[in-house]
C-alpha positions in Angstrom: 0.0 0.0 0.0 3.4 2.4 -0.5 1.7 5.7 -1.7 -1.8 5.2 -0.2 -3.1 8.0 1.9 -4.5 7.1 5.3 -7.9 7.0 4.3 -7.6 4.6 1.4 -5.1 2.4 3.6 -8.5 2.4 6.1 -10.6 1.4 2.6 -8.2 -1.4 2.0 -8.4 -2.4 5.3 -11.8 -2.6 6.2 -12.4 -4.3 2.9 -10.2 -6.8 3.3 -12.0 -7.4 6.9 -15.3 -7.7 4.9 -14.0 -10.9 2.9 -13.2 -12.6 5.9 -16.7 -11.9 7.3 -17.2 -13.6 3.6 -19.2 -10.4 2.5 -18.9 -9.9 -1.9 -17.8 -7.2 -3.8 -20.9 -4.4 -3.4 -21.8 -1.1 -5.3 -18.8 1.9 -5.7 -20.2 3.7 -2.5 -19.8 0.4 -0.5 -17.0 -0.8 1.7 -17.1 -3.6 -0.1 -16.7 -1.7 -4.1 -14.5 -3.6 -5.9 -11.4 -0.9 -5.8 -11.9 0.3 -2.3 -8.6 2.6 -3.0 -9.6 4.2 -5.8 -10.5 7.7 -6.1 -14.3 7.5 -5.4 -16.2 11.0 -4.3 -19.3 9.5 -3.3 -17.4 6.8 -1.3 -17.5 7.2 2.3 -15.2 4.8 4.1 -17.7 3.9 6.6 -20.8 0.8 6.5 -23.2 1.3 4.0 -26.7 -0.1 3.8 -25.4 -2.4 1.2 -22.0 -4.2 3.5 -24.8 -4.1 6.6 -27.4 -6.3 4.5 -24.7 -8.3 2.8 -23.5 -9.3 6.7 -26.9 -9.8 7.6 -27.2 -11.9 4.2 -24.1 -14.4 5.3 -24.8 -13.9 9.3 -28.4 -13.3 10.1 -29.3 -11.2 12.8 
């Protein structure tokens, strides 16, 4: 991650977490977008909707 800023190391990161929760790839404003380092306005690097369903999806309730 040499040249990443701190918030797209915390993308990476919190990504990376989601596949071992065994969440998929989600939309480009999800934690889970497939390029969670890429320059993305409308990204915000917190939960969406979409990575809370998808753990709910694998996980239940």
């Amino acid at each position: 991650m040499d040249g990443y800023n701190d918030s797209q190391k915390h993308a990476v990161v919190t990504h990376e977490f989601g596949h071992s929760l065994k969440l998929a790839y989600g939309p480009e404003i999800a934690v889970m977008d497939t390029c969670p380092a890429c320059y993305n306005p409308n990204m915000s690097y917190n939960l969406q909707s979409w990575d809370i369903n998808s753990y709910h999806n694998v996980w239940g309730y």
